[in-house]
DSSP file (Angstrom, degrees, kcal/mol; ACC not computed):
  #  RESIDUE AA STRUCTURE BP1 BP2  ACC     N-H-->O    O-->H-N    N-H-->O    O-->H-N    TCO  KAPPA ALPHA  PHI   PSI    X-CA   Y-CA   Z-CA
    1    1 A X              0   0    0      0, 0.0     2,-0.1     0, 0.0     0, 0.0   0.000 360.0 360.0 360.0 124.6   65.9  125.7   45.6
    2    2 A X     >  -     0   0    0      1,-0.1     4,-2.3     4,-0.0     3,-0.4  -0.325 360.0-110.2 -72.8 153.2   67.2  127.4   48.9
    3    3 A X  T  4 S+     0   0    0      2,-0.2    -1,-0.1     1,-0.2    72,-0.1   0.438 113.4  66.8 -97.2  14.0   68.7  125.3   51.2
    4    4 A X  T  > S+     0   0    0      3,-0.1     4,-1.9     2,-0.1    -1,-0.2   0.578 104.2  46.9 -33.7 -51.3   65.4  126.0   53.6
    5    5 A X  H  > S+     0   0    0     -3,-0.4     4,-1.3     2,-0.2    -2,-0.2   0.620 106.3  50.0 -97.5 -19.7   63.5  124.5   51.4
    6    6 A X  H  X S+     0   0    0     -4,-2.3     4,-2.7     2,-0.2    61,-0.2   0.731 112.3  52.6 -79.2 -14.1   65.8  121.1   50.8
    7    7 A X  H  > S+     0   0    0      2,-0.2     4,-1.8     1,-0.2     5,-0.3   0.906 114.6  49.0 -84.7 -67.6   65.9  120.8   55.0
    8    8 A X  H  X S+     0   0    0     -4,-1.9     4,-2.0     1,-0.3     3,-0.2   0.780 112.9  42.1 -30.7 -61.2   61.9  121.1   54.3
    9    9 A X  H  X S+     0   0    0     -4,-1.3     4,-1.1     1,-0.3    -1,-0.3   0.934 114.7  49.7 -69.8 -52.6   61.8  118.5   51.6
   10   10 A X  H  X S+     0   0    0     -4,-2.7     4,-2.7     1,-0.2     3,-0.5   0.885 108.5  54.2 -54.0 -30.2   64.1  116.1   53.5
   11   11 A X  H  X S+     0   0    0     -4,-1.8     4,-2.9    -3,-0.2    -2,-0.2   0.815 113.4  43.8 -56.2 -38.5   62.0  116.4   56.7
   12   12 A X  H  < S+     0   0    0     -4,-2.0    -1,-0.2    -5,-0.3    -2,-0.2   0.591 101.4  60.3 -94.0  -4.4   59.2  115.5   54.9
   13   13 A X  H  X S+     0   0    0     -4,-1.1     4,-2.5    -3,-0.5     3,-0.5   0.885 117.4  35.0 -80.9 -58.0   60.7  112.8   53.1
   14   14 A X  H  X S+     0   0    0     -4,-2.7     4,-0.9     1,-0.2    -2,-0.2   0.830 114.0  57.5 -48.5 -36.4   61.6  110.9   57.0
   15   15 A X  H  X S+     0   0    0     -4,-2.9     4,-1.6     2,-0.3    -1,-0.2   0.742 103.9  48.8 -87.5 -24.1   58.5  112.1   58.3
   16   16 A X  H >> S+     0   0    0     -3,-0.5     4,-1.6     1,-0.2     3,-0.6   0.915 119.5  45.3 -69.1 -71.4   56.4  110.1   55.2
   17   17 A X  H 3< S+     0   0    0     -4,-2.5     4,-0.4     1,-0.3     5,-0.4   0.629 108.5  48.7 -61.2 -11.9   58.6  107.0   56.2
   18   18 A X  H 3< S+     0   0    0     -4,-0.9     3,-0.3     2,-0.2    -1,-0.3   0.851 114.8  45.7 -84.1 -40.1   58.3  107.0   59.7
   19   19 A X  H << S+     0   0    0     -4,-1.6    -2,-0.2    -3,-0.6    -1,-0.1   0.802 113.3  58.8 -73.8 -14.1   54.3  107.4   59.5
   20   20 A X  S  < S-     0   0    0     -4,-1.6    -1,-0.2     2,-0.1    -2,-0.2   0.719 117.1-112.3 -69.0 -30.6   54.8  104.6   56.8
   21   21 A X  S    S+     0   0    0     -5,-0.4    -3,-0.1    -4,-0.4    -2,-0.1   0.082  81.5 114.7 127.5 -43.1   56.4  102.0   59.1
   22   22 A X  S    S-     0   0    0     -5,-0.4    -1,-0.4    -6,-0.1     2,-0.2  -0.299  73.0 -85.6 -81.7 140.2   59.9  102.3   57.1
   23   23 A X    >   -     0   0    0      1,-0.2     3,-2.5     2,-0.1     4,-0.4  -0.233  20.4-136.0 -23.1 103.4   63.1  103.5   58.4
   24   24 A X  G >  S+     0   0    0      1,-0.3     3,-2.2    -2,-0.2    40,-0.2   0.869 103.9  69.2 -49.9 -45.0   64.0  106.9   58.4
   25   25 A X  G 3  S+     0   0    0      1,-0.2    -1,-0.3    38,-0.1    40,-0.1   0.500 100.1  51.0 -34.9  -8.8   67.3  106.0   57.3
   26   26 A X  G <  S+     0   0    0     -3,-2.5    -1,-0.2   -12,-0.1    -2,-0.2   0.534  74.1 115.7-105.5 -14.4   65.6  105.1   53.9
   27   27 A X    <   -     0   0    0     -3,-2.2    36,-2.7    -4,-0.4     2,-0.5  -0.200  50.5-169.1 -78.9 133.6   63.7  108.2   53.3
   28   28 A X  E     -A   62   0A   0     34,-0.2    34,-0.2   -15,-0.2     2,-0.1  -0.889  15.5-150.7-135.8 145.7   65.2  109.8   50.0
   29   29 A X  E     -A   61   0A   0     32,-3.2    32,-1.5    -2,-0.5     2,-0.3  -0.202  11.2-139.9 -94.8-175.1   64.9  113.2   48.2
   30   30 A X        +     0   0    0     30,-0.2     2,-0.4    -2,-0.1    30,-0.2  -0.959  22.4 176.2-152.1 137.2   65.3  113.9   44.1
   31   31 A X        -     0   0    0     28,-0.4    28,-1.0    -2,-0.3     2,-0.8  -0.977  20.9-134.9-160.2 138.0   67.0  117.0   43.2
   32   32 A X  E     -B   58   0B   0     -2,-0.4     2,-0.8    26,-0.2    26,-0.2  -0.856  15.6-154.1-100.1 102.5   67.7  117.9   39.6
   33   33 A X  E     -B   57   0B   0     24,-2.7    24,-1.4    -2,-0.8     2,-0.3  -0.744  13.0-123.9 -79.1 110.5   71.0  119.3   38.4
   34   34 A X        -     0   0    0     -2,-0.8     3,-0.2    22,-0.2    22,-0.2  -0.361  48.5 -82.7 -39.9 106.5   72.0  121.5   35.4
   35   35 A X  S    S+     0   0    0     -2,-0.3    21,-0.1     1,-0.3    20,-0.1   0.365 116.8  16.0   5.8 146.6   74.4  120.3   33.0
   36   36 A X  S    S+     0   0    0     19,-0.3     2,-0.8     1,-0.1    -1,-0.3   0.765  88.7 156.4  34.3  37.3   77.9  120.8   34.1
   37   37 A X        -     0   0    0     -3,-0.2    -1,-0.1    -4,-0.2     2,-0.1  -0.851  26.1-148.8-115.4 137.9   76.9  121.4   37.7
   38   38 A X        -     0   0    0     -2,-0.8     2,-0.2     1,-0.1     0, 0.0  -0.298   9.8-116.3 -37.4 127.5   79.5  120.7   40.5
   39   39 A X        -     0   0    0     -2,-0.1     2,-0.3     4,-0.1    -1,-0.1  -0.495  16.9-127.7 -65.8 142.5   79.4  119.7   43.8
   40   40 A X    >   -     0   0    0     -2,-0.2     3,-1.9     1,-0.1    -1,-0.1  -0.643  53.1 -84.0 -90.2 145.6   80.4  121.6   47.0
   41   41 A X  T 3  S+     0   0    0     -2,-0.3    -1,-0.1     1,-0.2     3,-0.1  -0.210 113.9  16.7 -52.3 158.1   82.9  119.6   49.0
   42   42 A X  T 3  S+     0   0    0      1,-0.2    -1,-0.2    -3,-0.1     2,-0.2   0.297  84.1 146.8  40.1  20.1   81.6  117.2   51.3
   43   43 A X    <   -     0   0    0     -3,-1.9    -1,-0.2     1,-0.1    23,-0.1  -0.656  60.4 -96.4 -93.0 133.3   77.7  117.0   49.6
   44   44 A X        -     0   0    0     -2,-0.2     2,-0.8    21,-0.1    -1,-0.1   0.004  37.6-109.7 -55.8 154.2   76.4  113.6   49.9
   45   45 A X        -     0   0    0     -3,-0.1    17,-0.1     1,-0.1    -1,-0.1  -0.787  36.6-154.2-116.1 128.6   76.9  111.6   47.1
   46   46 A X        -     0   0    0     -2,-0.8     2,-0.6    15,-0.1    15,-0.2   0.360  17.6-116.4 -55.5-178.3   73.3  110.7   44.9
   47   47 A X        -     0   0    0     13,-1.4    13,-0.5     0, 0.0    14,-0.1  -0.590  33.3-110.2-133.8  89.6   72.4  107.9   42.7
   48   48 A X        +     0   0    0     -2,-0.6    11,-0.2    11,-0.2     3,-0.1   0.110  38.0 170.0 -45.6 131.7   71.7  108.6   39.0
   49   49 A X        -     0   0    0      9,-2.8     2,-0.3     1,-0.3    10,-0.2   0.771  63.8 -24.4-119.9 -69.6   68.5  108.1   38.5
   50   50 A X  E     -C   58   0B   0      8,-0.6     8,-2.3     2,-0.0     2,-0.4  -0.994  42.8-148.4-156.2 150.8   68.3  109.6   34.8
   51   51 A X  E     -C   57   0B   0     -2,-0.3     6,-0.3     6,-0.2     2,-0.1  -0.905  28.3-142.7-114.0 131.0   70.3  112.2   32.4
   52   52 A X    >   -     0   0    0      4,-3.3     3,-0.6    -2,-0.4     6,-0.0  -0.428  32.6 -97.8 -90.5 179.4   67.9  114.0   30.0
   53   53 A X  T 3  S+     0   0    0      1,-0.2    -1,-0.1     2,-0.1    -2,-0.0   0.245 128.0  57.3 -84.1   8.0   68.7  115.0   26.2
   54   54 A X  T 3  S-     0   0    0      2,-0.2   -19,-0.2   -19,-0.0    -1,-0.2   0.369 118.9-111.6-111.4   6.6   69.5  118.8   28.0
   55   55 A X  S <  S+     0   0    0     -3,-0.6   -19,-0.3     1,-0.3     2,-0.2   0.532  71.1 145.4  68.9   5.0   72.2  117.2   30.4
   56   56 A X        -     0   0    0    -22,-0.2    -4,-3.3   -21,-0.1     2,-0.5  -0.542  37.9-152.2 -84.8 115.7   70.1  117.8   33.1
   57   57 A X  E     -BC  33  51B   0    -24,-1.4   -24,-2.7    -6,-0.3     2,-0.5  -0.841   9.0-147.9-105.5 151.4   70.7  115.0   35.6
   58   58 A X  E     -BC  32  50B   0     -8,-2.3    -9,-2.8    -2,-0.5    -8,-0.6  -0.870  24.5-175.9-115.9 138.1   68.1  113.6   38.1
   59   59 A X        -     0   0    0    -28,-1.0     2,-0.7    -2,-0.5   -28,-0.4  -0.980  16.7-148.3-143.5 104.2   69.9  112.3   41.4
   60   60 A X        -     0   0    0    -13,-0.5   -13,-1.4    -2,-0.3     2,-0.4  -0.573  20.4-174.9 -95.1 150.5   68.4  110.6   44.3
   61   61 A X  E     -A   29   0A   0    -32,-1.5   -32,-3.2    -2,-0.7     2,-0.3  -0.959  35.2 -95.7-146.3 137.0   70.0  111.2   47.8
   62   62 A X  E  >  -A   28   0A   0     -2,-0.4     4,-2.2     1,-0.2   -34,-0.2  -0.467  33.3-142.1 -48.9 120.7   69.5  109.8   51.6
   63   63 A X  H  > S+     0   0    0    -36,-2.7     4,-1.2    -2,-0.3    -1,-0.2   0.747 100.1  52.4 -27.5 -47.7   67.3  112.5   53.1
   64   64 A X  H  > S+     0   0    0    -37,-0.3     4,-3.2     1,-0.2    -1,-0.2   0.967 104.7  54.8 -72.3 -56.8   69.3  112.1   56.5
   65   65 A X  H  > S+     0   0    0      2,-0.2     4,-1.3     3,-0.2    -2,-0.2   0.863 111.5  41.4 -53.5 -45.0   72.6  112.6   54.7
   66   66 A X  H  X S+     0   0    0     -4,-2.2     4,-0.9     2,-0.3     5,-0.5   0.939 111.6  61.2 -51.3 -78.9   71.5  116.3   52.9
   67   67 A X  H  X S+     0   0    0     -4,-1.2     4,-0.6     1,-0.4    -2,-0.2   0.816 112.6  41.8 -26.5 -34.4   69.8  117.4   56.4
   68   68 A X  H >X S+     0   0    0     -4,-3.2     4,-1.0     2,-0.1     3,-0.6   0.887 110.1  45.1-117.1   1.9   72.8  117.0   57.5
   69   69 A X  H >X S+     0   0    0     -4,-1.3     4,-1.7    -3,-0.5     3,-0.6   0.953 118.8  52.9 -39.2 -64.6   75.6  118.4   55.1
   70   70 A X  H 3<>S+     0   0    0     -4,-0.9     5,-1.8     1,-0.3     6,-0.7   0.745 111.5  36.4 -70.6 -15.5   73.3  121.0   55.0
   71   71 A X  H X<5S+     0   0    0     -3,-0.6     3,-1.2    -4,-0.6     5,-0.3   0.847 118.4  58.8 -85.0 -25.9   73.0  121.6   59.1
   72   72 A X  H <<5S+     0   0    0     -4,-1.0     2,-1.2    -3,-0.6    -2,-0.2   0.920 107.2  50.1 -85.8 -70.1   77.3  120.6   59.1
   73   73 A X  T 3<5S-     0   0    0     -4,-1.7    -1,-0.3     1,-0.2    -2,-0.1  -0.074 116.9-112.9-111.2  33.3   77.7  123.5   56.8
   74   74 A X  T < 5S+     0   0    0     -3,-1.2    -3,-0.2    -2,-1.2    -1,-0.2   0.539  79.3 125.9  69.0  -7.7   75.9  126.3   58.6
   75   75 A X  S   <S+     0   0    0     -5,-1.8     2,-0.3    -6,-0.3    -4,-0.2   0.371  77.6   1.8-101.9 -13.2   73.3  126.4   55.9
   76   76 A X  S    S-     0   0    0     -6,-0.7     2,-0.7    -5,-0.3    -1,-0.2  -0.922  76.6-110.7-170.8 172.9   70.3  126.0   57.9
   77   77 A X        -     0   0    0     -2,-0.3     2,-0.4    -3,-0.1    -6,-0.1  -0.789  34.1-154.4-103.5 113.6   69.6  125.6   62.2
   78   78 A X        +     0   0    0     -2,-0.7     2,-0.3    -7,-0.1    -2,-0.1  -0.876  17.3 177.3 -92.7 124.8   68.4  121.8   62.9
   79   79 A X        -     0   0    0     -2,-0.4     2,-0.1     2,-0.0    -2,-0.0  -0.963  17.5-143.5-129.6 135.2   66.2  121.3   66.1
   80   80 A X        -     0   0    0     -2,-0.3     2,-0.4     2,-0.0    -2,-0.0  -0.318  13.7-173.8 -86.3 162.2   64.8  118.6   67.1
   81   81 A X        -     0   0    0     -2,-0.1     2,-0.4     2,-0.0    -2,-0.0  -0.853  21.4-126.5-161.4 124.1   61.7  118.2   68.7
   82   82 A X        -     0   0    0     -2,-0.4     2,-0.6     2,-0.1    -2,-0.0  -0.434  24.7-135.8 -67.6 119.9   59.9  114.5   70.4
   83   83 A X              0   0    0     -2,-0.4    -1,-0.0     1,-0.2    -2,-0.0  -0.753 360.0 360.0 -93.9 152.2   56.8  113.7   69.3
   84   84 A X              0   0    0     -2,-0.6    -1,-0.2     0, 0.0    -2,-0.1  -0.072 360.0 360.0 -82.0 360.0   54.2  112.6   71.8
């Protein structure tokens, strides 16, 4: 997953809760990790959701908190825009 497409995923994870009623602060992504993979400094930290028989862990994370590590770290251009 390019880290275009995780700003995508998070956007659309806040933008389901806001039309829902619920916080945007609440809105959370799922992102799947390979055995033995690392984190880059400062990357938010998820909430083990489940480790399969392959090591593959499944990780849930605040939407807000990726959207920004990833705008923090140059990795993609966040603009805001008011809806009407």
């Amino acid at each position: 997953m390019t880290p275009a497409e995780m700003a995508r995923q998070c956007v659309k994870a806040m933008d389901s809760a806001r039309e829902l009623g619920l916080p945007i602060e609440d809105a959370n992504i799922i992102l799947v990790f390979p055995k033995g993979w690392k984190s880059k400094g400062g990357f938010p930290r998820g909430k083990l959701a489940c480790e399969n028989s392959q090591g593959e862990r499944v990780r849930y994370f605040k939407a807000m908190n990726v959207l920004a590590w990833l705008a923090a770290n140059g990795l993609v251009d966040v603009q805001v825009e008011v809806a009407k």
